[in-house]
N, C-alpha and C positions, 0 to 999 in steps of 0.2 A: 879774572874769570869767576863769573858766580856760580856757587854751589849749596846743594840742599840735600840736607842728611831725612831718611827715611827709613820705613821698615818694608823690607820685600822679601818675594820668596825669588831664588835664585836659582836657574838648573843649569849646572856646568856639563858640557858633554864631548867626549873626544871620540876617537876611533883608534880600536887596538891597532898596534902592530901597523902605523900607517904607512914609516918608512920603509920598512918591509914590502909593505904592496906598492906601493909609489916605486919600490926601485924593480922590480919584475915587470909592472908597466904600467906607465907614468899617465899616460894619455888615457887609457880604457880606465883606471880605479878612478881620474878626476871625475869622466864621464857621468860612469855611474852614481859619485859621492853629488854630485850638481843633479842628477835625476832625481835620487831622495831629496834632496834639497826641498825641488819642485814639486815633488807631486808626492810626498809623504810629510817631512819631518814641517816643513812651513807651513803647510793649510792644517797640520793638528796643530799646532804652534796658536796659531789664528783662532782654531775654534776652541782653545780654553785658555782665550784671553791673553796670550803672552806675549812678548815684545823681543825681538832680536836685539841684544844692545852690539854686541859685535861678534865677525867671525874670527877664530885663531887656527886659519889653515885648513886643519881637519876637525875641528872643534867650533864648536859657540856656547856663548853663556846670555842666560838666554831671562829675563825680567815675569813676574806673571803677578796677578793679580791677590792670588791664595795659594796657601800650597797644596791645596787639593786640587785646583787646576793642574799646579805643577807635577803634581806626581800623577795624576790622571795623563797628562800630556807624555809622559817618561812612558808609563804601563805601555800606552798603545802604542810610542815609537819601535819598543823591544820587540811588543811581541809580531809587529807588522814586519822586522828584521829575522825574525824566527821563521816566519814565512817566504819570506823573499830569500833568505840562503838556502831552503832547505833543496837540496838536490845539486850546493854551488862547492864544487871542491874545498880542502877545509881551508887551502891557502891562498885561497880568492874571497872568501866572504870577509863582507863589511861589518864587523863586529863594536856598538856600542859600550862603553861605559859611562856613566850618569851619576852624578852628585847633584841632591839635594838641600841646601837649609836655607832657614828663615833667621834674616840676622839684618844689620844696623848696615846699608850703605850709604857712600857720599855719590848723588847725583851731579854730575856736571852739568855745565848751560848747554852742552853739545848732547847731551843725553847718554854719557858713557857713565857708567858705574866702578866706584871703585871701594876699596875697603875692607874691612875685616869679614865682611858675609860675603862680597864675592872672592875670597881669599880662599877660606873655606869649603864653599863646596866645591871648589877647585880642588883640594886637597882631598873631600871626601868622595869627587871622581878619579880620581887617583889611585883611591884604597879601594874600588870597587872592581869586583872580577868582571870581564867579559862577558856581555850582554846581561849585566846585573845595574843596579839603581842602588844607591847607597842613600842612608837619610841621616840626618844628624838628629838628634834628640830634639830639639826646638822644632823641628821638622812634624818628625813623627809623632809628637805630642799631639800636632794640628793636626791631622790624618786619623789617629788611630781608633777616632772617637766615629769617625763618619765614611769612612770605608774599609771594606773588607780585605783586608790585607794579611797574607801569611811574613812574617819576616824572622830575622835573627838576629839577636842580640850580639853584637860583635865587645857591648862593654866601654870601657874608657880607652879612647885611640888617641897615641900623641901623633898628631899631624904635622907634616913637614912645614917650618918655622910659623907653625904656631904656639904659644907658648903655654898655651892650658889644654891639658887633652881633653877630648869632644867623645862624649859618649855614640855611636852610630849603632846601623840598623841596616842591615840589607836585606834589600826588597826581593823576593820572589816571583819573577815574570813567568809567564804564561797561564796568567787569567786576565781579564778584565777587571778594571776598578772600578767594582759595585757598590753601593751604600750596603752600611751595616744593615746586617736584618733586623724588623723588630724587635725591642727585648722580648721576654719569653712574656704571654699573655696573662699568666699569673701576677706579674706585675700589679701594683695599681694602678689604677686610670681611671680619670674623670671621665665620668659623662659625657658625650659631645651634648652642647644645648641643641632648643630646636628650631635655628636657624643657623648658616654661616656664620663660620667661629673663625678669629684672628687674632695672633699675640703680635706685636711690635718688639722685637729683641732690641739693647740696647748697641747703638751702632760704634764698631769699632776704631778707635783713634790708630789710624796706622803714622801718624804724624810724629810721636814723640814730645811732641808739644801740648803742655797742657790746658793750654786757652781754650784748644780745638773740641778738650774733652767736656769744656760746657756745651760750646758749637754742639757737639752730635748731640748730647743729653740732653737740650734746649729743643732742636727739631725732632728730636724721637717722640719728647711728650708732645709738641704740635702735631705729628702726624696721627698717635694717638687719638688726638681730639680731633682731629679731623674725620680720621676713621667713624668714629662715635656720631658723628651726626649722621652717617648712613645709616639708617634706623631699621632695615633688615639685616644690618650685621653686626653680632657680638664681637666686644673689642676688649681684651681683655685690659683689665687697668694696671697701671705704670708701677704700683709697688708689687704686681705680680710679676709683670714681666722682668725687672728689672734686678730679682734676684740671681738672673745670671750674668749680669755684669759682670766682665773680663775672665768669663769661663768658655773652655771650648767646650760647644754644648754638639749635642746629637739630635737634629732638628725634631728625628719620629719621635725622640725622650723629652723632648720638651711638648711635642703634643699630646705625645700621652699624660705627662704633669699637670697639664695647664687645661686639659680637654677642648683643643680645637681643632679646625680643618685646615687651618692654611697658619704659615709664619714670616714675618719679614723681615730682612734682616740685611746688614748692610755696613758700610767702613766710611769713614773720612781721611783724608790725606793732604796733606800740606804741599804744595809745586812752589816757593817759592812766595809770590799774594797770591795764587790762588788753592783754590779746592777744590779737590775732585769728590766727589760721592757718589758710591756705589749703592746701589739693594739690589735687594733681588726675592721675590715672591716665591713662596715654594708648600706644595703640599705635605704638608707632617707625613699623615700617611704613609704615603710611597716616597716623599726626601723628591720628586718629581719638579723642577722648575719651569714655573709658569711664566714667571716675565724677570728682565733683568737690564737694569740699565745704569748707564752712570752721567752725572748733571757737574758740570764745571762751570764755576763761577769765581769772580773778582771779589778778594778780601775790604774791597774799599769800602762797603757798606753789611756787612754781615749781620746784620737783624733783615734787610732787603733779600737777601741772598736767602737766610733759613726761610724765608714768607716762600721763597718761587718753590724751592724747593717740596718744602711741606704741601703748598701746595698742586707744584707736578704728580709726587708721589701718589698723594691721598685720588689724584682725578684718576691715574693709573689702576691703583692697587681695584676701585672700584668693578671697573668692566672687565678684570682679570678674573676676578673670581667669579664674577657674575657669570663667564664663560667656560668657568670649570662646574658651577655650579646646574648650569642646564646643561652641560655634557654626563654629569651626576644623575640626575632627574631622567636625562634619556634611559641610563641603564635600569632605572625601577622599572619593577611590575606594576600592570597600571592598576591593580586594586591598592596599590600602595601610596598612590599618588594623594600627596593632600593640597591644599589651595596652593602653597607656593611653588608647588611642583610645576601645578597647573603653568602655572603664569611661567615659570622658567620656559616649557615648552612651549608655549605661546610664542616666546618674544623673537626668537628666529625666523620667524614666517612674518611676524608685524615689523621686523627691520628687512626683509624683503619689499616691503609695502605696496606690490603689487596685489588687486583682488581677487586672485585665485589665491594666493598665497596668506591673505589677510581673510579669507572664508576657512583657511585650515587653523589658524588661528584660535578664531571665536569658539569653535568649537570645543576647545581648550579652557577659553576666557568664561564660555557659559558654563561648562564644569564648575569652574572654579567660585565662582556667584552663588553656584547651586550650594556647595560647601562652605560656603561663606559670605551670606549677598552683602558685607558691609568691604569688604576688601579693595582699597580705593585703586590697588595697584590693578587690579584685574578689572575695576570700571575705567579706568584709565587709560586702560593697552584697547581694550575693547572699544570703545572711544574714540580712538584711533584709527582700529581695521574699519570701521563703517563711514568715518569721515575718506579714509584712500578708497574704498568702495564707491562712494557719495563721488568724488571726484574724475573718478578712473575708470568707472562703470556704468557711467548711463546719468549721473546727476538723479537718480530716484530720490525721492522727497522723505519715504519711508528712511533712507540711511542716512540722511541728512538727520532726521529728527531723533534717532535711537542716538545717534553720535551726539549730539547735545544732551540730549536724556543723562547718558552715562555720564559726560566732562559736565555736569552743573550737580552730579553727585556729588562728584569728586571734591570738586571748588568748594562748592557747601558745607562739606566733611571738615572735622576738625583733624586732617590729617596732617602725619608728620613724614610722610612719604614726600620726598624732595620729586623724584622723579613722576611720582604722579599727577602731581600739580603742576609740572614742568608740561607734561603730555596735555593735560584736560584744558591748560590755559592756550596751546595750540589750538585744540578742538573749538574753543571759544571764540578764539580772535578772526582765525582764520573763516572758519565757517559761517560763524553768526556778526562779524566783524564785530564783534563786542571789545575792542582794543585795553577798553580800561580794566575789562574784568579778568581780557588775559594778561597785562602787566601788574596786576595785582598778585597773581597767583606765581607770575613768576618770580615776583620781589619775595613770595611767601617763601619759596622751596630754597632761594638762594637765601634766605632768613636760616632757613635750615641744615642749609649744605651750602655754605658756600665754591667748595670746589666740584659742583654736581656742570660738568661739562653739557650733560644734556638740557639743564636750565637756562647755560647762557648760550646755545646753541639755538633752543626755541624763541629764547628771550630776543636774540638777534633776527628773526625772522620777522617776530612781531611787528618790534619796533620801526622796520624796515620798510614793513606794509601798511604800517600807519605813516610815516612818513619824517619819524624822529630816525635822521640818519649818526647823529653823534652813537644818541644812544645803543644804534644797531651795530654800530662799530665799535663800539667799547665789547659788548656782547659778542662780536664775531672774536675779537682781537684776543680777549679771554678766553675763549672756548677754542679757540687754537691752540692755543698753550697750555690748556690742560689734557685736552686731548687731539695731538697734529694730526695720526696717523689713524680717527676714527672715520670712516666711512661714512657718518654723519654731519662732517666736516661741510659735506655739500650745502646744508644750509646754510652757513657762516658765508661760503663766498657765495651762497646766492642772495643771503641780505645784504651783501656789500654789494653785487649788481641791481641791487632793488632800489638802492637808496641811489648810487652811480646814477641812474634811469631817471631816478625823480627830480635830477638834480640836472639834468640834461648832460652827463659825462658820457658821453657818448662811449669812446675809445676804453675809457676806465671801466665802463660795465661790463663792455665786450669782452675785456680779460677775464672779470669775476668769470663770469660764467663759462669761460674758456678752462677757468684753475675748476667749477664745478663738475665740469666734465670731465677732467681728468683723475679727480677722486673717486667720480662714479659714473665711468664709463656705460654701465648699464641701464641708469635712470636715463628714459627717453624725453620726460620733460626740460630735463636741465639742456641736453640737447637743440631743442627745440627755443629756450630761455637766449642760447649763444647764437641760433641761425636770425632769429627774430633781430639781435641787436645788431648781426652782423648784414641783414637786410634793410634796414634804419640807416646805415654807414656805407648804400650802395653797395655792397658786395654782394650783388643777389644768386650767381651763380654759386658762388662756395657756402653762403648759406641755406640754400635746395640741398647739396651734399650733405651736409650734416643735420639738413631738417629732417634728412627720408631717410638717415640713421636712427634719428630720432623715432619716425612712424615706425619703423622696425619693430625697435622694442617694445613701445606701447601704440595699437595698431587703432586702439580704442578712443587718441587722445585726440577732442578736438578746440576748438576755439575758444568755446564758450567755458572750459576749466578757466582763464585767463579770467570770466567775469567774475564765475565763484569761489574766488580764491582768496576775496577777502582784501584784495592788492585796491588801494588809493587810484583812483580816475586817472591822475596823469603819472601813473606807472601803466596798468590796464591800458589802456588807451593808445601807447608808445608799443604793449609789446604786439598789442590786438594788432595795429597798424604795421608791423613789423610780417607778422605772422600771413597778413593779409597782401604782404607783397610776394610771398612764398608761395603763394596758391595754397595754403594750409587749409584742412577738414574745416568749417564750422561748428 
């Protein structure tokens, strides 16, 4: 049987006095103990990360991620049990105890854990009173730094056959487990600079092994650099960050140390060949997490493995704060607003890309020109609203030519804005079919960013409508995987039905745009992209259903967008003919 030693945090937990209740009545205390089960103790279990390795009757010991998950998952068990007995006789309530530590187990192949850490807090749910949480010192260490906690020093406890006494700590239920508050303001504290600030902490080996600890220390600095090439965001560098290696740190103290707005931070783990890696993005300020995820992969190539990673990470960390950052910008007063404010409010009306919503926009985007006419990002976004205008709203010739106006600023510009280049070579290709000078632009931003998902997401559109279907697909297959769950994902499978199309894959296109619709159920054209091909393929009534969903949402759209779109004759020409079996607008 194979087995793999690890580090975990571990919460043992029983129920006082079970036989006791079990023998007054058997059938009602099971009841109830399966009710928590269901609908308390296993959906908190769930949402901080933890894993049931098994039950022991009235008991489980129970696997988690951190031990601030684990003891955060203990607080709310107790005090939702505080609630749930209060008014229940004393010799009918279901009464917890809970042990906590962070120690060395052996994982089995069957996923059962065994060993001197789950021994432990075995023994220090044991020592703990009735509807109390006990911690062991390795525990509490981890904890004590990052939430708010009252407890008591119980000292050096020899626990039942273990052979060295374990210092512990019981926990005080009846509050919630809050992050520490700031230190006190007199502190010092850097500056925040003035743009979006980010440290990379250095990522945890929870492996035991030391190979693993170049592995993290290897992808931390690539993520690093990765970061760095998004060029409106401060990245702090690897000998700053890096002086808290193997410290438990307090996320708000290291931003006030370090002076920035967001920090990343994260673990590796050994399964045997493979790895699991954790991060998780979180505001300093408020200790607030923004995003959190974890990437498993096969040890058999591990320089391949740190690449996907480093680069999943970097495409994520990106649009994560870019979302906390225009949720920032909303709560300013608008005399406080300066260009990149501008453009932060901007860009949620220009990712609607409808022209009512792309005129509230510009309104935004012309502020921001006004404050700074050389700003490539705000000729860029703005560039954009007048091209879905140009398209969506009547084909006027005026937004046709302001929309090139701005995206041949852009191009022209010695910028290092990945995403603006990404945007202005869309405006280009698409509109002016100028194909060379929008893959030009795109090769520029991915010059500069190579994990910028919005680069190989446009980049895949281009190439699509020009009729380079490898290239549109390397493009789509890339921006998938940096970004699956973007809502601009839509392009990707609708360059993959563009290029299906030109190539006469009938059936294969029909899917794309089948998978576009289901990313963006709201976009009426992509609607319109699936009835066309599903009307090409005979199926002319089920393509009318989903064409006149389509006119729904955009009520505006008619035939002639298909001319100017930029799309190669024999793409055009399949969907025109498509379109034109629907009885669609002209």
């Amino acid at each position: 049987m194979g087995e793999t030693r690890k580090l975990a945090a571990i919460l043992c937990s029983d129920v006082v006095g079970f036989s006791r209740l079990a023998g007054t009545d058997e059938d009602r205390i099971l009841a109830r103990l399966r009710a928590l089960r269901s609908d308390l103790i296993d959906p908190t279990i769930a949402v901080h990360n933890g894993r049931v390795v098994k039950r022991t009757g009235d008991g489980s010991i129970v696997e988690f991620r951190s031990v601030v998950d684990a003891v955060r998952c203990a607080i709310e068990v107790q005090n939702a049990m505080l609630e749930r007995n209060a008014g229940v006789p004393v010799d009918r309530k279901i009464v917890f105890r809970i042990g906590v530590h962070l120690g060395d187990v052996v994982e089995e192949s069957d996923g059962d854990l065994m060993g001197d850490g789950v021994n432990i807090a075995a023994r220090l749910e044991g020592i703990a009173a009735p509807g109390a949480i006990c911690l062991s010192e390795d525990a509490y260490r981890q904890v004590k730094g990052r939430l708010d906690l009252a407890v008591t020093d119980l000292g050096q406890t020899q626990l039942k056959n273990i052979a060295e006494p374990i210092r512990a700590y019981s926990l005080q239920v009846g509050g919630a487990a809050v992050a520490k508050p700031a230190p006190d303001k007199s502190a010092p504290r850097l500056a925040l600079p003035d743009k979006p600030s980010i440290a990379v902490l250095p990522f945890q080996n929870l492996s035991g092994d030391p190979e693993q600890e170049y592995f993290a220390d290897g992808m931390v600095e690539d993520i690093i650099t990765g970061l760095s090439r998004i060029k409106w965001l401060f990245v702090i560098a690897r000998n700053s960050s890096f002086v808290y290696k193997g410290k438990a740190v307090d996320i708000r103290q290291v931003g006030r140390e370090l002076g920035v707005g967001y920090v990343l931070e994260g673990s590796v783990r050994k399964v045997g060949n493979r790895l699991r890696i954790t991060g998780q993005l979180i505001e300093a300020e408020t200790g607030a997490h923004l995003w959190a995820d974890k990437f498993d992969g096969a040890l058999d190539d591990v320089f391949d493995l740190q690449d996907q990673i480093t680069d999943r990470v970097v495409g994520i960390v990106e649009p994560s704060v870019q979302r906390s950052e225009i949720e920032r910008s909303r709560q300013k007063r608008p005399e406080n607003l300066d260009t990149q404010d501008l453009v932060w409010r901007a860009l949620p009306h220009l990712r609607k890309w409808r022209p009512v919503d792309c005129r509230i926009a510009i309104g935004f985007l012309e502020r921001a020109l006004d404050l700074d006419p050389t700003d490539a990002s705000a000729h860029a976004c703005i560039a954009m609203c007048h091209a879905n205008c140009f398209w969506y709203d009547g084909f006027e010739d005026a937004e046709k030519a302001t929309a090139l106006l701005h995206a041949r600023v852009v191009i022209a510009s010695a910028t290092d804005h990945a995403n603006a280049l990404a945007r202005a070579a869309q405006v280009v290709a698409l509109l002016d079919k100028d194909y060379d000078a929008g893959s030009s632009a795109i090769d520029r931003a991915l010059t500069l960013n190579p994990s910028s998902a919005l680069a190989h997401f446009n980049g895949a559109l281009i190439h699509s409508y020009r009729g380079n279907s490898a290239a549109a697909a390397m493009h789509a297959d890339r921006a998938l995987r940096l970004s699956p769950m973007d809502p601009t994902a839509r392009l990707a499978h609708s360059a993959l039905g563009m290029s299906a199309l030109s190539e006469a894959r009938l059936d294969e296109a029909r899917m794309h745009f089948a998978r576009a619709v289901q990313v963006s159920s709201g976009v009426g054209h992509m609607h319109i992209y699936h009835a066309a091909t599903l009307a090409l393929a005979g199926r002319i009534e089920e393509g009318r259903s989903i064409a006149r969903r389509g006119l729904e949402l955009e009520p505006g759209w008619r035939i002639r967008a298909l001319r100017e779109l930029g799309l190669l004759p024999e793409i055009s020409d399949k969907l025109i003919g498509g379109a034109r079996l629907l009885g669609l607008p002209e």
